[in-house]
C-alpha angles and dihedrals in degrees: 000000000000090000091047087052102050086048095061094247130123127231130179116234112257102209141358096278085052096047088043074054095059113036083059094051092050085045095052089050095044094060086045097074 
């Protein structure tokens, strides 16, 4: 997911551990701006 992300692409969570995943990474780069 970290690598999508970097990339610029966009990947759906497979899974509850990959969305948990997500949803702290959105949350980390959200309190960065």
């Amino acid at each position: 997911l970290m690598a999508a992300r970097l990339t610029g692409r966009h990947i759906e969570p497979q899974g509850p551990i990959e969305t948990e995943a997500a949803r702290r990474l959105a949350d980390d780069l959200d309190s960065d701006k």
